[in-house]
N, C-alpha and C positions, 0 to 999 in steps of 0.2 A: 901779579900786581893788578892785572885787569881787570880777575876776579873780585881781589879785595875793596878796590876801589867801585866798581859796582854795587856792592853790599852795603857800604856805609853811603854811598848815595841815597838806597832806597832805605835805608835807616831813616836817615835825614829828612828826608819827605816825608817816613807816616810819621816823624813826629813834629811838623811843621804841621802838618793837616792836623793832629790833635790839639795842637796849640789853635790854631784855627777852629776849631771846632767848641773849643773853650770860649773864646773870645766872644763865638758868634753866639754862642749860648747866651753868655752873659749881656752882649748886647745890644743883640738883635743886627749887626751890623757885616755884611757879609759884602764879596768881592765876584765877579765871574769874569772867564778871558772870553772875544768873540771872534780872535783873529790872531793869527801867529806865521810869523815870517821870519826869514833867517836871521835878522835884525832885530825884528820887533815886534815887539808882546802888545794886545789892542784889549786895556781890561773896561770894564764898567762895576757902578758901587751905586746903593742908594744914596736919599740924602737921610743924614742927620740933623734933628733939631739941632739950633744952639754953636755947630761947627761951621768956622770961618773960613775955613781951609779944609786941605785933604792931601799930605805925606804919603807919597808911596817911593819905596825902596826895593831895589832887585839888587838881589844879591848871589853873587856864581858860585854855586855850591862846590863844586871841583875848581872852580879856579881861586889864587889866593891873590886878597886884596883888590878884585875884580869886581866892584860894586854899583850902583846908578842912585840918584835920588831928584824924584821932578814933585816940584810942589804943584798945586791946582787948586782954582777960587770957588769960594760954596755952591756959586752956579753950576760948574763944571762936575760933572756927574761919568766922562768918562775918559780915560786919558791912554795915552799909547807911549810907549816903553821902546827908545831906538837906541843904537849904536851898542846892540847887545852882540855878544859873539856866538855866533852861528854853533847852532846844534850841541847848546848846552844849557844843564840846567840851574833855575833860580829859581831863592825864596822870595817870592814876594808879597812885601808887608804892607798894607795900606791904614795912614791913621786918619781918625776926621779929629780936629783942635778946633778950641772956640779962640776966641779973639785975645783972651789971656794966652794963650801959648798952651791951655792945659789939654790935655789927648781927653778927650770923651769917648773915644772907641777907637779899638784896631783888628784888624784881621790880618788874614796871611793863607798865602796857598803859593805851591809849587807848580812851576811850568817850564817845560823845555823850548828851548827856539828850534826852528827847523834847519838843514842841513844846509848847507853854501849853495851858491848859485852854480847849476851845472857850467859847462861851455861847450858847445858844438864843434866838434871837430869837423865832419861831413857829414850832405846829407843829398840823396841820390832816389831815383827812382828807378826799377827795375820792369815792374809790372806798372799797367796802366792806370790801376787801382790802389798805389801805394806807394810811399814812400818813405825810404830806414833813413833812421839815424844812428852817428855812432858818436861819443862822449867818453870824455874819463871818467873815473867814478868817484862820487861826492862823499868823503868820512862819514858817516852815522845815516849816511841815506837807507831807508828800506825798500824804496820801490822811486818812480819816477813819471810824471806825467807829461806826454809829449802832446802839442797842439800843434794842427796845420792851422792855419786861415785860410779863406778865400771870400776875398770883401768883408762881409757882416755875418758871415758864415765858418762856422770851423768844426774841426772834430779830433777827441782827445782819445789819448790810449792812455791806459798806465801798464810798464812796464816795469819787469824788474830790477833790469842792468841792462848794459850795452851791447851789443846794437839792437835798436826796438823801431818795429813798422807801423806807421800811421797805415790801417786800410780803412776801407770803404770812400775812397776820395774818386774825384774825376780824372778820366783821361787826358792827356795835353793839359794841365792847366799848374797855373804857376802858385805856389802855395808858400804863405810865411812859416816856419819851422822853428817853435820855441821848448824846452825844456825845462821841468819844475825837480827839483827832489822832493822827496816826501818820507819824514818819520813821524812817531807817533805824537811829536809836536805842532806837527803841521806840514805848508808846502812850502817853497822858498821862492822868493820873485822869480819872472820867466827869466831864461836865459836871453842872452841877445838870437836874435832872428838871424835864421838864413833862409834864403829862398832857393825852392827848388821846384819842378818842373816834372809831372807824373810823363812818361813815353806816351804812347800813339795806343791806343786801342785794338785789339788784332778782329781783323774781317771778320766778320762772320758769312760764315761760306754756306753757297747755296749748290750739291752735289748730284747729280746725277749722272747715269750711263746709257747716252744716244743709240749706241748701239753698242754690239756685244766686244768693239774693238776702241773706243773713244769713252771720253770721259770729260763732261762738260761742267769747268767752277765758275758760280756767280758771287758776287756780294754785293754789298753795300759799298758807298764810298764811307770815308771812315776821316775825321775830323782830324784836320791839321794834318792829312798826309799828303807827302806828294811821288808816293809811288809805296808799289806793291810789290812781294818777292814769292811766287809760287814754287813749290818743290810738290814731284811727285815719286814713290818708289814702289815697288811688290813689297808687303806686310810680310814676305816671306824672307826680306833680303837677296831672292834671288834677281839677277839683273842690274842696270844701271840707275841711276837717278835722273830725274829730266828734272830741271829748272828753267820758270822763267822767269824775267822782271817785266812786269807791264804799268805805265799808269790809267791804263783803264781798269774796268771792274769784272769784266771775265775772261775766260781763256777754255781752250778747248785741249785737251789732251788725247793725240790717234794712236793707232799702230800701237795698241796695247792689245797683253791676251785677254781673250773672252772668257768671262766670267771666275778671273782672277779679282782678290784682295789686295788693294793699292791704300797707300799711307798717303795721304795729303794733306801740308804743311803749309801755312800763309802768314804771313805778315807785313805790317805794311812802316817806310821810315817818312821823318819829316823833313823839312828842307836840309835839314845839318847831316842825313844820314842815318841818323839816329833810327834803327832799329823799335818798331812798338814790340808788344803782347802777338805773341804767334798762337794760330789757330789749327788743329790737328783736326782734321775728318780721315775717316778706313770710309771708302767707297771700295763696291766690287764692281766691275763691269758684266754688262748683262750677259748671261749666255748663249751661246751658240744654237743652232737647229739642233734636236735629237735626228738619227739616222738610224738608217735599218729599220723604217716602222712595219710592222708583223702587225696582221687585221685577223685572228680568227672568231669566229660566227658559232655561238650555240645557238640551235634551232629552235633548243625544247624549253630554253629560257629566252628567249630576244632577246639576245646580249651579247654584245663584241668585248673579246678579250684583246686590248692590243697593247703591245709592246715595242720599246725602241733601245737602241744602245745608250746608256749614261752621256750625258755631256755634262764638261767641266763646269763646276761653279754653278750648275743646276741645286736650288733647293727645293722645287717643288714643280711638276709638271702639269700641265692642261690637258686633255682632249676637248677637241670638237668634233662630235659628229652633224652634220648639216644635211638635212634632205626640205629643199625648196624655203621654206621662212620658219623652219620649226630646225633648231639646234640643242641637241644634249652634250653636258658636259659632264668630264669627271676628274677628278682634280687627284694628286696620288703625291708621296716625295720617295716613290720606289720606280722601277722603270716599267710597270707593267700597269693597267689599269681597267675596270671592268666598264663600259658604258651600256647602262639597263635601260629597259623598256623603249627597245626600239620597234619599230610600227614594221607589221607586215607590210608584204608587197610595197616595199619602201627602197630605194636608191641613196645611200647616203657617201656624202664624203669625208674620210675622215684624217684628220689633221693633230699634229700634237705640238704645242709652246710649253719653254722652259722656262722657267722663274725664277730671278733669286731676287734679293733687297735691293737688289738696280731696276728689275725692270723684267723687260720679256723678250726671249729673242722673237724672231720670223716664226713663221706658223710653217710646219715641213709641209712639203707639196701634200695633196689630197690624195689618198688610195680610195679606191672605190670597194662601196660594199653594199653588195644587193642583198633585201635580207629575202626569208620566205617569203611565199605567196598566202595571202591571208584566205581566208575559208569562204569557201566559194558559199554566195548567199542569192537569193531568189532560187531557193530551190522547192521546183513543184513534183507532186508523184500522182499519177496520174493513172488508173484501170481502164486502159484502154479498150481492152474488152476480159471479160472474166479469165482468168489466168494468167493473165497478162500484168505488168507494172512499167509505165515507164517513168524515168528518173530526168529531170531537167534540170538546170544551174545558169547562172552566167558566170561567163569568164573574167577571169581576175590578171590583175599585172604580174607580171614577171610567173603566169603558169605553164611551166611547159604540155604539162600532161595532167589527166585527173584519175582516180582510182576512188570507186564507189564502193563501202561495204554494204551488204542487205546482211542483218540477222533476224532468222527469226524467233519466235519467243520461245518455240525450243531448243535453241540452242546454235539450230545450225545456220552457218554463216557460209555466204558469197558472194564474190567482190568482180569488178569492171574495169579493166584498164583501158582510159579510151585519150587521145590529144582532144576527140570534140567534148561537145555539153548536151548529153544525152548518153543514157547507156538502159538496156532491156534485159526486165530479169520475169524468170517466171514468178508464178505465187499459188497458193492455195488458200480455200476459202477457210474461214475462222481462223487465221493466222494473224498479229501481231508483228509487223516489221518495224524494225529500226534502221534507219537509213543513214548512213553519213557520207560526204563526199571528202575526200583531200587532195588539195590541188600541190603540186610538186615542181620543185627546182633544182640546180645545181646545191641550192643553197639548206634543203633538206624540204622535210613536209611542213605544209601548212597547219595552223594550229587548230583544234580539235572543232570544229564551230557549232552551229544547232543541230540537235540529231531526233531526226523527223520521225515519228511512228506512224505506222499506215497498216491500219485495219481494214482488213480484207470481209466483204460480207460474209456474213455467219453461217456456215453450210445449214442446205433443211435436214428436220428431221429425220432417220431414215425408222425404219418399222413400227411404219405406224399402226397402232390395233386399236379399234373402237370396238369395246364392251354395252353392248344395252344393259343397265342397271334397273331400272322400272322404265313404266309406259311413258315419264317427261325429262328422263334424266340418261345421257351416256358417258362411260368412262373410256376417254382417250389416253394413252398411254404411248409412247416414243422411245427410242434409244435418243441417249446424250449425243451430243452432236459439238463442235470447237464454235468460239466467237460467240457464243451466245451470251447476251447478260439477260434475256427474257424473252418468253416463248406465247403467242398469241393464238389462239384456238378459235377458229371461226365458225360456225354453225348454218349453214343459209339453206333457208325454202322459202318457197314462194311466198309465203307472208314477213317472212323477214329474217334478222341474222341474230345470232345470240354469239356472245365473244366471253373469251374465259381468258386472262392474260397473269402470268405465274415465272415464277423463275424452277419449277418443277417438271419433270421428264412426265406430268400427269394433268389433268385437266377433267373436272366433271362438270359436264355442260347440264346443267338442271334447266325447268320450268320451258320444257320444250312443250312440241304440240305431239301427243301420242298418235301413234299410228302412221307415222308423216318420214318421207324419206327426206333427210340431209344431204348436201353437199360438204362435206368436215374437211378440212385446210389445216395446218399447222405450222404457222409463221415464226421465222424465228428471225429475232432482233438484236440490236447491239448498239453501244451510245456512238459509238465511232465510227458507222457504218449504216444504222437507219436497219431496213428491214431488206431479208430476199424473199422477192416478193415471186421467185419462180416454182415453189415448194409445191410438188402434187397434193391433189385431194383424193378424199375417196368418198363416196357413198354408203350412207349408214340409215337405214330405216328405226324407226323406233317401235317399242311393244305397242303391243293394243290399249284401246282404250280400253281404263276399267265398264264392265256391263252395268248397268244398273237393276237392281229387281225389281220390279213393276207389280209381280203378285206373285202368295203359296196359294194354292189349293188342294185341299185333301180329296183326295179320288177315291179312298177305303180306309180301314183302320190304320196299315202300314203303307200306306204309301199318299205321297200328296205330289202334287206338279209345282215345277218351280219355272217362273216364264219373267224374262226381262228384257230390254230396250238391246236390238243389235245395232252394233254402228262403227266394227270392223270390217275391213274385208279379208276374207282367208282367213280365217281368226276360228278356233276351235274354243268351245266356253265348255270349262269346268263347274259344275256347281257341288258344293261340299259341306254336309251338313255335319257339324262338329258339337260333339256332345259327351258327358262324362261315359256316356257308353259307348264312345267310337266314333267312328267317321264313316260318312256313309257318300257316296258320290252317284255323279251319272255327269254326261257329257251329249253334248250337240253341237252340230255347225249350225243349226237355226237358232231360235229364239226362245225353246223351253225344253227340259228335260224334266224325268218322272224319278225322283228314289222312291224306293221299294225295300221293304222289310224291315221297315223302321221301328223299331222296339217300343212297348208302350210303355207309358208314366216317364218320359226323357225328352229333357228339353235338348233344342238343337239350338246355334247359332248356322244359319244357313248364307255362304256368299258364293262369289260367282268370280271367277278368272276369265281371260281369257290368253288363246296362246296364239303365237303365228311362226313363222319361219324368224321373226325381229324376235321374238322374245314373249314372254309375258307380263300379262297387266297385273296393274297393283290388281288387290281383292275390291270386289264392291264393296259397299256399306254391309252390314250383316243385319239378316231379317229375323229376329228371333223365332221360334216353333216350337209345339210342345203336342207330344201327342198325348191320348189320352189317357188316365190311369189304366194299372193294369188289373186285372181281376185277380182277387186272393184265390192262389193254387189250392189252400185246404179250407174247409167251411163244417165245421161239428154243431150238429140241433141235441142239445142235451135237455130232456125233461125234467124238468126240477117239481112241480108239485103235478097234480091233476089238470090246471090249468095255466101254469108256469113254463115256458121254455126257455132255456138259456144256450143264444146262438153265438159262435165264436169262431175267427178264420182266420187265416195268417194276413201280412200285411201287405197290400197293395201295391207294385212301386209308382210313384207316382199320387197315389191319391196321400188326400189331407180329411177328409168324411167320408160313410158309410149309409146308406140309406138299404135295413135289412126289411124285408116282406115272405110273412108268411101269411097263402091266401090258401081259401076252403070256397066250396058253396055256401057255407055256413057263415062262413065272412073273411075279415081279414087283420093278422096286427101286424103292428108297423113299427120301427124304432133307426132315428138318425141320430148318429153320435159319432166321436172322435176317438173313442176305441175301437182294439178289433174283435168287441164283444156286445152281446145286446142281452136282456131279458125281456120276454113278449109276453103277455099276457091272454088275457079269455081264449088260453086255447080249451079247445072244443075235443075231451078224449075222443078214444077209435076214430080220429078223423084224417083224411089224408088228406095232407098240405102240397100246396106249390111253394118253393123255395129261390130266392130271387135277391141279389143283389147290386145297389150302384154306386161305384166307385166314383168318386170324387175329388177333382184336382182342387187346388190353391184359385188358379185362374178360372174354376167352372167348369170344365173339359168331364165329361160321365159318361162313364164303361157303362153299361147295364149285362149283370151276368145271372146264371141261369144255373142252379146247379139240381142234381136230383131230387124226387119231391120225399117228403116225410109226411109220417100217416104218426100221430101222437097214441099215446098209450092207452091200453083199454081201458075200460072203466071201471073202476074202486063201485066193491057190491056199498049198501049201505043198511041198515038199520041192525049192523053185529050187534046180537046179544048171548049172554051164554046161560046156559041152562043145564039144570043137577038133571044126572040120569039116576038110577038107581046104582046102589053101592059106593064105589067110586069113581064113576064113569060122568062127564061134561061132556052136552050136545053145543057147538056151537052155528051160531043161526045168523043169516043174510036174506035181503034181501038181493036177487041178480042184476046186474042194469041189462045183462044181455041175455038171452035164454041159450044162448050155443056155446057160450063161455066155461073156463073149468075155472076152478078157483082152487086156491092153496090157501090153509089155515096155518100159521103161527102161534102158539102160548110161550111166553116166556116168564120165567118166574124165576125167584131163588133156587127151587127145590128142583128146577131142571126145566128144559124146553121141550116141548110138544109140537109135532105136525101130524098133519089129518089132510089125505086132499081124496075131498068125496070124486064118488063117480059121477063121470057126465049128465047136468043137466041138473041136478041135485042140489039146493040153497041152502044143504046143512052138513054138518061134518062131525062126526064123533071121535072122542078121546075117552081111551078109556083107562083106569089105574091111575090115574093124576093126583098127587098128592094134595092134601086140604093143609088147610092151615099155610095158604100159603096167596099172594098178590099177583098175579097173571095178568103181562099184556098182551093185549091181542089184535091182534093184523089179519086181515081178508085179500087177500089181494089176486086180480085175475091171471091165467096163466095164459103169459106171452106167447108167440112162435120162437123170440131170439131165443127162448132158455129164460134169462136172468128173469128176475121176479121182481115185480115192483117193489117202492120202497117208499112210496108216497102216501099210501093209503092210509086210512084214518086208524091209529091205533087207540085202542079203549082198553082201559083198567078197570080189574075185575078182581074183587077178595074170597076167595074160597075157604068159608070154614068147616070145622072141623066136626062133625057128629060122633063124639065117641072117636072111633077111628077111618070113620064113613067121613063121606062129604057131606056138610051141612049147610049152609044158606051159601047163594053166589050171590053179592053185591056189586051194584055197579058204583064202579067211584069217578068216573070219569072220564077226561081225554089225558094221553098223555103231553108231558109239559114242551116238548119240542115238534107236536103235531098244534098245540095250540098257539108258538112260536112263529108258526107259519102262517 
């Protein structure tokens, strides 16, 4: 039925709103609600021209015969609708009429009233901030709106049924308390008021824990109270409950456990009794001392390990270490804790506090903790005398004893165990130490501090050997030696010192004074150490001075004297003539010497040494020398014509010209040239020559040589003629140059050659049987001693004709063509 009747409700209305909707269409004339109560509908309507009035009708759609109708004057533009029944709906018609009674326009719209007035049954406060109510429930209500007051002040909830809490209100304070229902019509007038009274506000508590057995609550006073109820218990349940009532504002609570979690409970009533708002805090009480505190000490890190047994209700622990106005801390929520960088030779006390959200207990008594002794510092190292080291320090807190290591740089190490400050070690020179002191306790060693190196002077040299190199230079040479980073080489004489400074086992001292004895020294140095300045010397003299040659002179063909400046002493001088032909020497302890058998046509470069027990001198300057060409070993005079000679000799060494002489009483010829050949002229037959040559060098230097003499060849007869003998026999005729000469006759012809050599003294020669008809040269020529036969003499051409089978005329034709070539 409920169903049905719903239905045809919401029928009804969408066809009331369509007829409204027509109406409004047509014209222009519409209705709106502004206000709805469980009574009463509050509409408004514009105006209509023309309309005297304004008919409005509610009519209750579910209820029958439940109808309203209020008339309203044309002024009147908005009207309200009462003594409707609660939480039902109407159609409501509104018409505007003019003065005739006729409707000029109407509308119409549905609206429901709001649900009946609730009534308060109670209304109470529980907490300090609010206050329920509780109501029976309104027919058709959906929700409900509750207001407090207070003065000109109020604050609304909506709720959706009973019972429903006003919060956000004050503490203690008296409030009027009304109820509205509310459906989707509207609200309904309030209900009637009751007044109620919010409780007391609870403390707010101020908690802390004094110490690790008490437990101290503060608050506020708290408005409109006249007393307070504290309760305290263990969060764990275990134990009893302490309660107190006080009207002041705090309380102390003792004789509790340490650093246990307690439950505290407060609230406060007003004059009646009346209980407020309770206030709940969990405090714990602070904890106890930790006990059993364990201190150990690493050395090699300065840092105490300490530890203590758990105490209750501890959530986190402290350490303090203290030594004089400097404290390190280290905070842990385990029972063991590390405290770093602690300072040597340092006394500290150290202490641990427990923590929890209360507070702190007591600090447990101090254990003492001495740490190491820190590194002992002003340390001096001192040579006290060579081999020696000694080692110095000052004393430091808390050392009982000190141990020194010495190592040295090769390796090997040794140490001092001493209570004072001072310890003695040996040393060697060019060694490298490293020195460190550690001072020592119960508590272990001190930690590592500067580690000193101490160089030892740099041993000297030992084998020392000086080289003289030339007459201004010596090579010093050494064995290696430790410590050294540079080795100084001193040179001293009385004019002064020469220094050679080198990081080598060598040293050549140049642009010394030759001849001159040294002092030589070999210092050896080091950045760390300076020089030892105890290093023996030795004495080293230098070469001689080089000689100088002042002058050659030739004393004979192979030998010249060689003479230069002395200005050694004890000095032996070489002098050495050097040349593609050799070397040729001589020597003196005075001032010249003589070579001998010096080869001719070679030059020398001639120098001079000298030598002494130091050594010897560079060479002198070199004097050039040359001797003279050498005379040609072979020398041939070949006669070429009657007065032609052609002279020829091997070659000189040494010469570059020739100057040949061949001399007579009769005279003399002569011929200079650059071969090793000459032709001479006007010689003079049967004459005997002096033969004579000179060799000549480049630079002018002349041999003059001498070789056997030559006697030139006899004399050619002259005025050959030939002459017919009878038959076939040719006389041939001369005149002699010499009357004791013999002469040889020649015919040469085609038809054969011919000789005749008359008897001594005789200027003619016969041939006899000679063929005619034939051309004959003819030669006279005197006979030598050597044998051979001239070959120079004048040949003449001669025609022998033929008589019949006889000889017929001899003509002469001439000279022949290579005597007349000549």
């Amino acid at each position: 039925m409920c169903g049905a009747k719903s239905k045809s409700l919401i029928f009804t209305g969408l066809l009331f709103n369509c007829l409204e909707m027509i109406f409004s269409a047509n014209t222009g004339f519409s209705m709106s609600i502004y206000d709805v109560t469980s009574r009463s509908i509050y509409l408004r309507w514009p105006k209509i021209s023309g309309a005297s009035s304004y008919r409005v009708t509610a009519t209750a759609v579910d209820t029958v015969g439940h109808s309203l109708l209020a008339h309203f004057s044309d002024v009147t533009f908005k009207g309200t609708l009462t003594s409707l029944i609660p939480n039902t709906l109407y159609a409501i018609q509104a018409e505007a009429i003019d003065k005739n009674g006729i409707i000029l326009a109407e509308t119409q719209i549905m609206q429901s009233t709001a649900p009946d007035i609730p009534v308060i049954d109670q209304a109470y406060s529980k907490l300090s901030n609010s206050i329920t109510v509780e109501w029976r429930a309104v027919p058709g209500a959906t929700s409900y709106l509750l207001t407090a007051q207070d003065g000109d002040s109020f604050i609304e909830t909506v709720v959706t049924n009973s019972p429903g809490t006003v919060t956000g209100l004050k503490p203690a304070t008296l409030y009027r308390i009304t109820i509205r229902s509310i459906n989707s019509g509207g609200k309904s007038q309030p209900s009637p008021f009751r007044k109620a009274k919010t409780v007391l506000a609870a403390p707010v508590l101020s908690v802390s824990s004094p110490s690790c057995d008490s437990i101290a609550v503060r608050w506020k006073a708290v408005y409109m109270a006249a007393g307070f109820s504290v309760s305290l218990m263990r969060s764990d349940g275990l134990g009893r409950m302490l309660k107190e009532n006080t009207t002041n504002t705090s309380l102390i609570f003792t004789n509790l456990d340490p650093g246990t979690l307690y439950t505290i409970k407060a609230y406060a009533w007003n004059i009646n009794g009346i209980p407020g708002d309770d206030f709940t805090y969990n405090q714990r009480t602070s904890p106890n001392a930790p006990a059993d505190v364990q201190v150990a000490f690493n050395s090699g890190a300065l840092r105490a390990i300490v530890s203590w047994m758990p105490t209750e209700g501890a959530l986190t622990y402290s350490v303090t270490a203290s030594s004089g106005l400097l404290k390190l801390k280290c905070n842990t929520s385990s029972a063991s804790c590390v405290v770093p960088s602690l300072r040597c030779g340092s006394e500290y006390y150290v202490s641990v506090t427990a923590y929890n959200d209360a507070g702190s207990s007591k600090p447990t008594d101090a254990v003492s903790l001495k740490t190491i002794p820190c590194a002992p510092v002003n340390i001096s190292i001192e040579e006290d005398e060579p081999g020696h080291l000694l080692v110095s320090w000052s004393s430091v807190n808390f050392g009982y004893y000190y141990v020194v290591f010495v190592k040295s740089d090769d390796g090997l190490e040794v140490h001092c165990n001493t209570s004072h400050t001072q310890c003695h070690f040996q040393s060697d020179c060019g060694f490298t130490y490293f020195i460190s002191v550690f001072a020592y306790n119960k508590a272990g060693q001190s930690p590592l501090g500067d580690v000193f190196n101490y160089t030892t002077a740099p041993c000297c040299p030992s084998d020392l050997r000086a080289v003289v190199v030339s007459s201004d230079t010596v090579q010093v040479t050494w064995a290696p030696v430790r410590g050294v980073d540079m080795y100084q080489t001193r040179a001293v004489d009385w004019s002064g010192v020469a220094l050679c400074n080198g990081t080598a086992t060598a040293c050549t001292l140049s642009a010394l004074q030759c001849n001159t004895q040294y002092n030589v020294t070999v210092y050896s140095f080091s950045e760390a150490r300076g020089s030892n300045t105890s290093c023996a010397s030795k004495y080293v003299a230098t070469a001689p001075c080089s000689p100088e040659i002042k002058n050659i002179s030739k004393e004979a063909l192979s030998v010249v004297s060689v003479h230069w400046q002395s200005n050694n002493e004890e000095a032996t001088y070489i002098v050495t003539a050097r040349g593609e032909a050799g070397l040729w020497h001589c020597r003196s302890s005075g001032n010249s010497c003589t070579l001998i058998n010096l080869p001719c046509g070679s030059a020398f470069s001639v120098s001079a040494i000298a030598r002494s027990p130091a050594g010897q001198s560079l060479p002198s300057h070199s004097v050039p020398l040359e001797t003279a060409p050498c005379c040609p070993n072979d020398l041939i005079v070949t006669q070429v014509t009657q007065s032609v000679t052609n002279i020829s000799w091997s070659v000189g060494m040494g010469a570059q010209t020739y100057v040949t002489t061949l001399e007579s009483p009769k005279g003399q010829a002569k011929c200079h040239t650059l071969q090793n050949y000459c032709l001479l002229g006007c010689i003079t037959c049967s004459t005997n020559y002096t033969v004579s040559l000179k060799a000549i060098s480049e630079t002018g230097l002349t041999s003059s040589c001498t070789y056997r003499g030559y006697s030139s060849s006899a004399c050619c007869p002259s005025g050959v003629k030939l002459y017919r003998l009878g038959n076939n026999g040719i006389r041939v005729y001369w005149r002699a140059s010499e009357e004791t000469r013999d002469y040889h006759t020649d015919l040469h012809g085609s038809k054969g050659n011919f000789t005749c050599t008359p008897s001594s003294g005789l200027s003619h020669c016969d041939i006899m049987e000679i063929p005619c008809g034939d051309v004959y040269t003819v030669v006279v020529s005197p006979v030598t001693d050597k044998g051979p036969k001239l070959t120079f003499c004048p040949k003449k051409i001669y025609s022998v004709t033929c008589s019949g089978s006889s000889v017929g005329m001899v003509i002469y034709r001439g000279k022949s063509n290579a005597e007349q070539r000549i």
